[in-house]
Every structure is written in structure tokens, then in C-alpha cells.
C-alpha positions in Angstrom: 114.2 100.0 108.6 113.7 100.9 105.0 115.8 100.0 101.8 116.9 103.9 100.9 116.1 103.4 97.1 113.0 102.2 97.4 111.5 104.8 100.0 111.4 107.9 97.4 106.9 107.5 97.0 107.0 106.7 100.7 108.7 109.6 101.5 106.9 112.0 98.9 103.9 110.6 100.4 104.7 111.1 103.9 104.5 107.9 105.1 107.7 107.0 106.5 108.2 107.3 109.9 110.6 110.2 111.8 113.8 108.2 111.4 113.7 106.3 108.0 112.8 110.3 106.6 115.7 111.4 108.2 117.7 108.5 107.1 116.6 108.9 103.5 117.0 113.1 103.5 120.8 111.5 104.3 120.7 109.1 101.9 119.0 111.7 99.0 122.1 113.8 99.3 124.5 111.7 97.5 122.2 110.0 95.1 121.6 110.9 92.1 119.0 108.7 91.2 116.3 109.2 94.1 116.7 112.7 93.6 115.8 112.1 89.9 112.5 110.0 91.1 111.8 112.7 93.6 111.5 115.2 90.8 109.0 113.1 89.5 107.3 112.2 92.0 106.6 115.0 93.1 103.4 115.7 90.1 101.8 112.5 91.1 101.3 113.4 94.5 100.1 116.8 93.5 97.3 114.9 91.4 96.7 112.5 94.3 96.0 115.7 96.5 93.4 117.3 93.7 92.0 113.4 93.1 91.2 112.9 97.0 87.9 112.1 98.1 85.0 114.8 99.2 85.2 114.8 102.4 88.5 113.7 102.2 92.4 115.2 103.0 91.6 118.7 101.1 94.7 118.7 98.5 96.7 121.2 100.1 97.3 118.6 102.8 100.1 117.2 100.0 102.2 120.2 98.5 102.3 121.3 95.1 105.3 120.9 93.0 107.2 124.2 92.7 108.3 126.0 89.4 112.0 125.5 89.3 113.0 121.7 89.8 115.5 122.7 92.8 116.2 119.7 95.1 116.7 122.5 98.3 112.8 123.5 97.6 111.6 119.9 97.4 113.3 118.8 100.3 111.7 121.6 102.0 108.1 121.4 100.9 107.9 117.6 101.4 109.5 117.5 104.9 107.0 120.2 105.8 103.9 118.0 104.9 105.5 114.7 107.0 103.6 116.0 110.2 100.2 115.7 108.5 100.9 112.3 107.6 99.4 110.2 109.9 95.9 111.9 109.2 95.8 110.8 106.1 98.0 107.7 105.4 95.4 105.4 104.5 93.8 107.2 102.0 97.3 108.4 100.1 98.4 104.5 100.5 94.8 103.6 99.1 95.2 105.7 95.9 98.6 105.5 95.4 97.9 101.7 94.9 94.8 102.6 92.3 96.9 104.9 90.5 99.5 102.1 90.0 97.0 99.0 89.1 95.5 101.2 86.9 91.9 101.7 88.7 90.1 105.2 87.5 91.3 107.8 90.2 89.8 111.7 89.2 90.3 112.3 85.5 94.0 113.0 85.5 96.8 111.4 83.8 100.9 111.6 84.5 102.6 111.6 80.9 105.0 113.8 79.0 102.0 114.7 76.4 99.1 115.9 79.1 97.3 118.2 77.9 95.5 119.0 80.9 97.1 121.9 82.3 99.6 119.9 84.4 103.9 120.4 83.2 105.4 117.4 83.2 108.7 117.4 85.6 110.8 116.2 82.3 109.6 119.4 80.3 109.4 121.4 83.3 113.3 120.7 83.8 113.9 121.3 79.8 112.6 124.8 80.1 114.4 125.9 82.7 118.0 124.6 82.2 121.3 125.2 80.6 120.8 124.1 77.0 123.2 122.5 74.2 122.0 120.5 70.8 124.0 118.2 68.6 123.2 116.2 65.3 124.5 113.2 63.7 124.3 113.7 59.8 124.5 110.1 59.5 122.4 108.8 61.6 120.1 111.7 61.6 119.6 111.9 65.3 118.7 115.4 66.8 119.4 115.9 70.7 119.1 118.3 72.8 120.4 118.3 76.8 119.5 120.8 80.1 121.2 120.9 82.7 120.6 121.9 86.1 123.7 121.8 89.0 122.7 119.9 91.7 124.7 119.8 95.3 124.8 115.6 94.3 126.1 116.2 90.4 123.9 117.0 87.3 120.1 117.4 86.9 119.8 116.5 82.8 117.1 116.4 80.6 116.9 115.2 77.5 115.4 116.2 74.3 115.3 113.4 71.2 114.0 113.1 67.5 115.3 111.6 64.6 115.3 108.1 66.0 113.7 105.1 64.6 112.6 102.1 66.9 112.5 99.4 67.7 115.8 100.4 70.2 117.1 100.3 73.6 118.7 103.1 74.0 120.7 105.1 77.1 121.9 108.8 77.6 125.7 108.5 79.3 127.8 111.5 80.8 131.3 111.2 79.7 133.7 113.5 82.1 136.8 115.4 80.7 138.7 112.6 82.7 136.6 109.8 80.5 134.4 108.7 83.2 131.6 107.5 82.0 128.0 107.4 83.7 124.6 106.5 82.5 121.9 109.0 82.9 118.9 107.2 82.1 117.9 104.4 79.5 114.8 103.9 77.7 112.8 102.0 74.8 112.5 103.6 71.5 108.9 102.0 69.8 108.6 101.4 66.2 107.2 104.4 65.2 110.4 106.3 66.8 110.8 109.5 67.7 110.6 112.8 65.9 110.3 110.6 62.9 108.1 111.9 59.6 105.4 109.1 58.2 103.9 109.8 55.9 101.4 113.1 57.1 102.4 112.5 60.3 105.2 113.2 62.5 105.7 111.2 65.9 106.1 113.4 68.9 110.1 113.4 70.3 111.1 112.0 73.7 111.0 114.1 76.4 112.6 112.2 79.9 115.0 113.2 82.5 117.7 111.7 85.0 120.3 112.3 87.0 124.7 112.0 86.6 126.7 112.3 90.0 129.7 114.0 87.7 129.3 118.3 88.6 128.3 120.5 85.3 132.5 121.2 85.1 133.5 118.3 84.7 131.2 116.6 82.0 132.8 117.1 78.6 130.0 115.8 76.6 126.7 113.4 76.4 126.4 110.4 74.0 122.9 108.4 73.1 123.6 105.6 72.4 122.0 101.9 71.5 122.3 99.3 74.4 124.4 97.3 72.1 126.7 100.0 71.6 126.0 102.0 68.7 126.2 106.0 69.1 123.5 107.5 67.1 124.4 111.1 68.3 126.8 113.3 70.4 126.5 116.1 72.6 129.2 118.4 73.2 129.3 121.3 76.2 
């Protein structure tokens, strides 16, 4: 038996046997979190499948991520590819491991800036969902949220500029009851983001994650620093 959260790349790759997938499609239901990872997971075994050997598990053995980030379609597409697993488990596990050591694996790379044809789930996410922007004047930090319902809460991207680094920062969900949940949380380097020097302008941050509150009952999103400052609001 598997530990739930840590079986979302053994699932994506197919790996896991009948009844720890079953017990993870269970366990993916309720949480917001794997289903996050799934979304972006999903790319990386696409590029696995198009990276794969000649001679090899031709790339349609692993499915392509769909348009639309829609847990019900990725459910469905992975579980489809778990009977196929066994004939290739070794070389998925093989390169999985080279992708994450950093060995040379094809010519692709997953980040939020590729430029080689291939959406990244963050952006893919941005395009498609329900948008709303705020700005700080004081702090001068520009964000912008999607959203996407989910059965298990809130799909949300998010959109940032203005920010200057070094920060910690985090995205949190505040309900119209005052809950409060963190979305996701992330580093902000020196050169920020969105931020002008000189003749150049550093790109924003792009990332995504997940909030178990339901689109109609979050009030608003806050970034904020890890030691508790709010650099900007977002209200719905």
C-alpha cells in the first residue's frame, strides 16, 4: 500500500497497481492538492512519451494532456492508459528518474517560459478561466487570479508582477465566512517579478494550485509575504 499524496507521478505514469489506482481516484476526489499536481503532471508525461526511445513505447502509449484543464477528462485519459502499463514500466520509471537528476532526456524542457511549442498547465489554466485583477498602489503589486470550479473546490491560477525579491510569498483563499486557505507558496528571486531594470523587464510569475473552498464561497485572494505582509488583494 501506497501513501495517497505521494502516488500522483505513479499514477500519471501508470505504474501503480489495480488497487492503490483505485484507492488514489478515491483519495483525488477530495484533495485539492493532488489534483493540482495532476494538472501538472500531466505535460511531463506527454514529453516522456515524445522523448521515448526508438524502438521504444511509441508516445501514444502515455496520453496527451487535453486543452481544457478539467479533472473529469484527466481522470479519464490516465485511467485509460493504466492497462498498457506493465509494457512499459521500466522504461517510464527509467526516464522519469533522468528527467528528475537532471540527465539529458530528448531536447525538451518543462517551464512556464518554453518556447517550444508545448503550454505550460499554469498558463494553460490562466487562459481558460474566470478572471479578476487587483493592484496595491502602495506596494505596487499587480495580480491577476483564474478560476476553474472543481467537484473538490477551486482550480486558481495566478498571475503576478510588481514584486521585488528576495520574498517568500503565498496566495491564500479567504471565504465570505473568513476561512482562510493557502493556495500555493513560492520564492520570489532578487530580480522579482514584472519588475522594470533598467532596459529590461523581468518576466511575471505564472503558477497554479488548488483551494478546497467552492468558487461561491471565496470572497477574495490575498498574496502575501510569509512573514505576514500583504502586498496585494484580490477581490471577486
Amino acid at each position: 500500500m501506497t501513501t495517497a499524496h505521494a502516488d500522483v507521478g505513479a499514477y500519471v505514469l501508470g505504474v501503480l497497481d489495480d488497487a492503490d489506482a483505485a484507492r488514489f481516484e478515491e483519495h483525488l476526489a477530495e484533495c485539492a492538492q493532488c489534483a493540482a499536481q495532476l494538472d501538472e503532471l500531466l505535460p511531463v508525461a506527454h514529453l516522456l512519451g515524445e522523448a521515448a526511445p526508438p524502438g521504444g513505447p511509441e508516445a501514444a502509449a502515455i496520453a496527451a494532456p487535453p486543452g481544457p484543464v478539467l479533472l473529469d477528462r484527466l481522470l479519464g485519459e490516465v485511467a485509460g492508459e493504466r492497462h498498457r502499463r506493465r509494457s512499459r514500466r521500466m522504461w517510464l520509471v527509467a526516464a522519469a528518474a533522468a528527467l528528475l537528476i537532471g540527465v539529458p532526456l530528448g531536447t525538451y524542457a518543462v517551464t512556464s517560459e518554453d518556447g517550444g511549442g508545448h503550454v505550460s498547465a499554469a498558463q494553460e489554466m490562466f487562459d481558460d478561466g474566470e478572471k479578476h485583477r487587483g493592484v496595491d498602489e502602495a506596494t505596487h503589486a499587480d495580480a491577476t487570479v483564474s478560476l476553474l470550479k472543481k467537484s473538490w473546490g477551486t482550480h486558481v491560477a495566478l498571475k503576478l508582477g510588481g514584486v521585488q525579491g528576495p520574498l517568500e510569498c503565498d496566495l491564500v483563499a479567504v471565504g465570505k465566512d473568513g476561512e482562510r486557505q493557502t493556495v500555493t507558496t513560492w520564492s520570489v528571486p532578487a530580480a522579482g517579478y514584472g519588475e522594470v531594470h533598467g532596459d529590461m523587464k523581468s518576466e511575471p510569475l505564472l503558477t497554479h494550485g488548488g483551494t478546497g473552498l467552492a468558487r461561491k464561497d471565496i470572497d477574495r485572494f490575498e498574496v502575501r509575504t510569509l512573514d505576514g505582509r500583504k502586498l496585494v488583494t484580490v477581490p471577486l
